[in-house]
C-alpha positions in Angstrom: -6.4 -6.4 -24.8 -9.3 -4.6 -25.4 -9.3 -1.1 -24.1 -10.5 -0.6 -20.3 -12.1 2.3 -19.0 -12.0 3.6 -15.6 -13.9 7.0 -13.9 -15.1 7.8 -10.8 -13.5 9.9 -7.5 -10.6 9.0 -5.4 -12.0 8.5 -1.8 -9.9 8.9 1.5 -9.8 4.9 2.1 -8.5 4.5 -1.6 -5.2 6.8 -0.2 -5.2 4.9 2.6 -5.1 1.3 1.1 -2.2 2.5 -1.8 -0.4 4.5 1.0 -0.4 0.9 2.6 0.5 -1.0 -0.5 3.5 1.6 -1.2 4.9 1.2 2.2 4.6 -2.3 2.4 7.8 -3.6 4.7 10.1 -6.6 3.2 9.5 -9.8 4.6 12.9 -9.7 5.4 12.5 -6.9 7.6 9.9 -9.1 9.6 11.4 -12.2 10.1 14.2 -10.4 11.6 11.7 -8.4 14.2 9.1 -11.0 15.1 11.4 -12.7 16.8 13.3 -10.0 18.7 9.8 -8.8 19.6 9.2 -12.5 21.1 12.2 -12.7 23.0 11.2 -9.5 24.5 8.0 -10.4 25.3 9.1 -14.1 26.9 11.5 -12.5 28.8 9.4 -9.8 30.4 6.5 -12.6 30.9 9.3 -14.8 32.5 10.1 -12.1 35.0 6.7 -11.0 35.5 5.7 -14.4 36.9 8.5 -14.4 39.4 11.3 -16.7 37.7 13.8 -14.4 39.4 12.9 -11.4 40.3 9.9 -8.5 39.7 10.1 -7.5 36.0 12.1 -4.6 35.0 10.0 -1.9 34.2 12.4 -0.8 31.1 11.5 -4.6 29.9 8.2 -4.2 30.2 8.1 -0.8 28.2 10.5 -2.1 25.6 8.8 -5.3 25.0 5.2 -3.8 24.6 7.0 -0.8 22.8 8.2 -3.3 20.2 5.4 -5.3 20.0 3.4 -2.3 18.9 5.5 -1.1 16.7 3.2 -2.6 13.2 0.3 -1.1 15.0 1.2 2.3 15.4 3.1 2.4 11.9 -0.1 1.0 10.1 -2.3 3.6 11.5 0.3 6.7 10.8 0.4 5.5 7.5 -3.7 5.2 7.3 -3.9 8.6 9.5 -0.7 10.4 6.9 -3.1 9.5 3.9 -6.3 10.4 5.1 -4.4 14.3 6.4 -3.1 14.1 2.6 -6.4 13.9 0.9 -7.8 16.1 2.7 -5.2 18.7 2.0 -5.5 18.4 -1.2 -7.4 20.9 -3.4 -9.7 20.6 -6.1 -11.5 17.7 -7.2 -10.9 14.0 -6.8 -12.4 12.4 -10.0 -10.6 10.2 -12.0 -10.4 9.2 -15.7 -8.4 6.1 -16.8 -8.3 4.6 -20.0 -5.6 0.7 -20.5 -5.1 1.0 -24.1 -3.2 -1.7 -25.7 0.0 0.7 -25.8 -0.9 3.5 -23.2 -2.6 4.2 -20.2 -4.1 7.5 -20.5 -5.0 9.6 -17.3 -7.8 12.8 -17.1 -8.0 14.6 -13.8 -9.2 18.1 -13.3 -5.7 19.2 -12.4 -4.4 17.8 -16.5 -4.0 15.0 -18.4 -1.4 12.7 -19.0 -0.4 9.5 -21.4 2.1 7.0 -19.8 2.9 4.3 -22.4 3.0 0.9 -21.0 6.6 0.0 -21.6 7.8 3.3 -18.9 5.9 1.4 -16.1 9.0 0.7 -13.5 6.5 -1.5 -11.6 3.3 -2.5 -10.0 1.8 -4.0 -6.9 -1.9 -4.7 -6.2 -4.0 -6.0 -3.2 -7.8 -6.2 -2.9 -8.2 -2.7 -2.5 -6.2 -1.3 -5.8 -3.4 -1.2 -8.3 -0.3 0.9 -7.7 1.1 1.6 -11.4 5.0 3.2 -10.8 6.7 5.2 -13.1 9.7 5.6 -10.5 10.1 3.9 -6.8 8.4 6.6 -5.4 5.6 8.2 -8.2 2.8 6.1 -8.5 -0.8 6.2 -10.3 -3.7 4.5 -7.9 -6.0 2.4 -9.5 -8.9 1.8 -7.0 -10.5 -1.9 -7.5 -14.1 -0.9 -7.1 -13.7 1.3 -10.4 -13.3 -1.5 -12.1 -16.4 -2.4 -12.6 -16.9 -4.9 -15.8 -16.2 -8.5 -14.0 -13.7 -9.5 -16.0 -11.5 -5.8 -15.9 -9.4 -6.5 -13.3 -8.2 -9.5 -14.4 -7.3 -8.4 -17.5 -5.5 -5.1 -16.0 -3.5 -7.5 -14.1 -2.6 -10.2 -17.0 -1.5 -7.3 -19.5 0.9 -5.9 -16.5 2.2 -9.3 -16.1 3.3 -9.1 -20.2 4.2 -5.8 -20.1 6.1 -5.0 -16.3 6.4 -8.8 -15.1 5.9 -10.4 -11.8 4.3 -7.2 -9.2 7.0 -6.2 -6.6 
């Protein structure tokens, strides 16, 4: 792999979208509340349209409670990140080199070298790569830094050899 060079600043949508991509809930987890937040929702509509009696108002709330639920958790997530970078002092540029045995990382706040056999895992949308050295430390690799057509592909192939599948 030929070496691939990254720099640019971290923006407030590129926390978001990794904030996202970290707290990304198991499938498991739905398929166990889509259809508890159906029932709810049936049984509420059921009573609303006079099956047997007015709806329950405690229905009602519970039902529309539940099926906002991903809503409201998808935008405290968004709204955590955004309060997060903004918090945060100093500069947001970014310098990131994928060696063929290291990826090596320059910020104003230090640099580091994390060899590509301590990667834990990784998981990538359209919006960026998250690179873990433990469950919960990650290093965000926006997309739209990768700018040579062929970067991102290669980023993601040499994870595959070196990590495995993305989690």
């Amino acid at each position: 792999m030929e070496t691939i060079r990254l720099s640019g600043h971290l923006l407030a949508d590129d926390h978001a979208a990794a904030a996202l991509l970290h707290s990304r809930v198991s499938p498991a987890v739905w398929v166990a509340f889509w259809p508890l937040a159906t029932l709810l929702l049936v049984s509420a509509i059921l009573r609303a349209v006079g099956t047997t009696s007015p709806p329950s108002n405690a229905l009602l709330f519970i039902a529309v409670f539940v099926a906002l639920i991903p809503l409201g958790r998808r935008f405290g997530v968004q709204r955590r990140a955004r309060q997060l970078y903004a918090e945060t002092r100093g500069e947001h540029a970014l310098d990131i080199s994928f060696g063929e045995d290291a990826i090596s990382a320059r910020s104003p706040h230090g640099n580091s070298t994390l060899p590509w056999s301590a990667l834990f895992k990784w998981r990538a949308n359209e919006q960026c790569f998250l690179l873990y050295s433990n469950s919960a430390v990650y290093l965000r690799v926006p997309r739209r830094l990768l700018t040579s057509e062929n970067a991102s592909a290669a980023l993601e192939e040499k994870l595959r050899a070196t990590v495995g599948k993305p989690a």
